[in-house]
N, C-alpha and C positions, 0 to 999 in steps of 0.2 A: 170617793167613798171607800173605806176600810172595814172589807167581811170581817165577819168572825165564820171561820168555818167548820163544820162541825164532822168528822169524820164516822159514816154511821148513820142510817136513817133507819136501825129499829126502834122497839115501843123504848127502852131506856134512852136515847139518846135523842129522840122524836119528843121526850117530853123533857130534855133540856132546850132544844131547838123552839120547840114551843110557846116556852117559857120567858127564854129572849127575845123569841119576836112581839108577845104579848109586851116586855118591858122598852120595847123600840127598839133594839138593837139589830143591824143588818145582817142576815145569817145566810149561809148558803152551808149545802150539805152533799157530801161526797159518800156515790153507793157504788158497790155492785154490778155487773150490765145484768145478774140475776140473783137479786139480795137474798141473805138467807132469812129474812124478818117471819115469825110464826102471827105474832099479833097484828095480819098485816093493818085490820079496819082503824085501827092507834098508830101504823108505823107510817111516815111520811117516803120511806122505802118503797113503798107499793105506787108511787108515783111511777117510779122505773118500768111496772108493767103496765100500768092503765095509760099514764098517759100525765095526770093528775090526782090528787087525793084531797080530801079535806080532814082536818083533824080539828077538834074543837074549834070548827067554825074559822081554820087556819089554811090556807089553800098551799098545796105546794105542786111544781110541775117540773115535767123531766125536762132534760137539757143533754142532749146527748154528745157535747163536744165540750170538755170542758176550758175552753179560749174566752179570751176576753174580748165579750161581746155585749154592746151594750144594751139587748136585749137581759141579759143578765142582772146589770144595774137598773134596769126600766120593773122589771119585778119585785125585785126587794125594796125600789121606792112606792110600789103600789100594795106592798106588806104582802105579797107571794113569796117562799121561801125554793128556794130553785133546787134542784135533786141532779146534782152532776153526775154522768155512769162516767166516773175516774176513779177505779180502786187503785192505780198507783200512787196518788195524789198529787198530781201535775198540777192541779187549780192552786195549788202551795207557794209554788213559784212562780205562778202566774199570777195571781194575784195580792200575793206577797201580804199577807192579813195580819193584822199586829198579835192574833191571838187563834191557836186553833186547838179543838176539843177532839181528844180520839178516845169517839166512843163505840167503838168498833167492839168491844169483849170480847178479843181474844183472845183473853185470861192465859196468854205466858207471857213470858218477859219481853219485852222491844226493846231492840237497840239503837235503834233511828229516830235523830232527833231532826227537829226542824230549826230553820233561822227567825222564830219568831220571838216576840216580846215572853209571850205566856202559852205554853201548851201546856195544860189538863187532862191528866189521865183520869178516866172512869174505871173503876174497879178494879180488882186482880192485874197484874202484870206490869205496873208500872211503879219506880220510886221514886219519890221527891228526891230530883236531885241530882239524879241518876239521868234516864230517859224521859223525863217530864218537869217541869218546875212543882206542880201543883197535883195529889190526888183526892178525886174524892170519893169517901165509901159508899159503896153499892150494894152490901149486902144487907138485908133485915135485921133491925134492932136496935139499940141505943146510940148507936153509933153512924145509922144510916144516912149518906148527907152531908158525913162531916168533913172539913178540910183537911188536909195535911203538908205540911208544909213541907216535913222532914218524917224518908220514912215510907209505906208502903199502906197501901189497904188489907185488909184480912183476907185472908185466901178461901177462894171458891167455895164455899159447904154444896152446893150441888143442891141442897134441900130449898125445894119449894113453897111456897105459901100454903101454909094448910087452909081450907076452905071447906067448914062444915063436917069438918075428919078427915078429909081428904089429902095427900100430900103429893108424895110422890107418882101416886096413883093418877093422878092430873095430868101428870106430860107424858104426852105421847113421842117415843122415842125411832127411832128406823130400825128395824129387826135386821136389818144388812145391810148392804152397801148398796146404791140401787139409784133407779131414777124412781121420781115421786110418780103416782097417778093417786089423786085422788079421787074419792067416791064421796064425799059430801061436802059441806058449804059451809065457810063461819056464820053463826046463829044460829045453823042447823039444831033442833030439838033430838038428841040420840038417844038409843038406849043401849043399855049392857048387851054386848056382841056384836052391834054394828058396827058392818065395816064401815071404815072412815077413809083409809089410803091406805095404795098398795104399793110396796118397794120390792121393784124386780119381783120377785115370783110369793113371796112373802104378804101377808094380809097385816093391817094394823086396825084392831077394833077398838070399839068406848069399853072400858072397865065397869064404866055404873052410868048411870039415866044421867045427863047433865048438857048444857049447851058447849058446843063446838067454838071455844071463844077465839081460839086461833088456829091456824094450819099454814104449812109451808105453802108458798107456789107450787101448781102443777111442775113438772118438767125440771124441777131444780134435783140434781145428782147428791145423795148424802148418802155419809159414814154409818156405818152400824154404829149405833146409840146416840145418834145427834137428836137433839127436841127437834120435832117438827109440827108436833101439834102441842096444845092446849084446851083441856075440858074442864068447867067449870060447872058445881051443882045446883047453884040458885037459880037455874030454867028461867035466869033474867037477859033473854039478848042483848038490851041496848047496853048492858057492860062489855060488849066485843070489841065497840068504837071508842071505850074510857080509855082516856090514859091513866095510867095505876096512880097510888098513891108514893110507890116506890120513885117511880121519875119524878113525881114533882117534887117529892127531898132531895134527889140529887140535883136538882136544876136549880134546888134552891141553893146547896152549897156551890156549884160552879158558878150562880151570879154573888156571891159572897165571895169568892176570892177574883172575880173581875172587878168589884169592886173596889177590892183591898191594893189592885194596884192601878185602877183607870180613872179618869172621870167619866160618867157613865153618860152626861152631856157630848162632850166629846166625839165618843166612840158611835153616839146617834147621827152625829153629821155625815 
């Protein structure tokens, strides 16, 4: 059997992951030993701490060695999508995949290529061409989704989904440098001034009344101004666990240019 491996178990790349394993195709995914995923109840990332996750009725489980083992291949034939803590990406050449997805958004430039058939950059930092064969846009708009063959995707705008007015006022950011403690729960119901987490010595509150749709892991170490949370104002929780409607365009263009060069028969065996 021939993975397709996807670099990246947050909500962007968890809902290309998804999306292949929904069309049959055998995926395995490479995190973090402490991912930085905010969305965790939509990231298949959050395997890495629980243990397991489910995501649209999609189960995925950690694997914490990433060797070929055929408990590995006994998953993906039972349609579990396996979550390797290999951030070098050693499963690369271990299992040698005719196609891998880095969708890591690390939004700068890579200069490491792999020896596969097809690697797919997601968003900011990669050109066709260059350090990927194939990318596809990530950002909101007309545009979101699309292939490129030749060429790059549009650079970062940093701006958020507005929701209900709301913008940039949504992501919760880390006032400094710190390890996370937080003080409340995704789908938590918050209101303006609640504390939510705390970095190093520093408090992070809700800006306005709205549900906690995502937040970093306790104990993960971040930057002043990295997102680590997510609040949304429609006081509708079970949107914590949706995957957006952003990944599911991207995952619709990455199986549009797997397409374009596999048989998709094939690549199910």
């Amino acid at each position: 059997m021939s993975f397709i491996i996807v670099r990246g178990g947050g909500e962007l790349s968890s809902g290309v992951a998804l999306r292949l394993r929904q069309s049959g195709l055998p995926v395995i995914i490479t995190e973090l030993p402490m991912p930085l995923a905010v969305r965790r109840r939509a990231s298949f990332a959050s395997a890495v701490y629980t243990g397991h996750i489910l995501v649209n009725d999609c189960l995925a489980c950690r694997v914490d060695e990433p060797i070929d083992d055929p408990i590995v291949g006994q998953m993906v034939s039972h349609g579990t999508i396996p979550v390797l803590v290999d951030p070098a990406g050693v499963s690369i050449d271990i299992y040698r995949p005719k196609i891998v997805i880095d969708g890591r958004m690390l939004k700068q430039k890579l200069t490491r290529r792999y020896p596969v058939e097809l690697l797919i950059g997601l968003g900011p930092g990669f050109v066709a061409g260059e350090n990927c064969d194939v990318v596809v846009e990530t950002n909101r708009g007309n545009s979101m989704g699309s292939v490129i063959w030749q060429g790059t995707a549009a650079a970062d705008t940093a701006i958020p989904e507005t929701i209900e007015g709301h913008a940039e006022a949504r992501v919760l950011r880390a006032p400094a440098d710190g390890l996370v403690e937080t003080q409340a729960k995704i789908g938590d119901l918050v209101v303006t001034g609640q504390t939510i987490a705390r970095v190093g010595n520093t408090f992070v509150s809700a800006p306005f009344n709205g549900v906690l749709r995502g937040l970093i892991h306790r104990g993960v170490t971040v930057r002043s101004g990295m997102r680590i949370g997510d609040l949304d104002p429609r006081n509708d929780p079970s949107l914590c666990a949706r995957v957006s409607d952003r990944s599911l365009a991207v995952a619709e263009g990455v199986l549009e240019a797997i397409r374009s060069k596999f048989d998709m028969a094939e690549l199910r065996k």
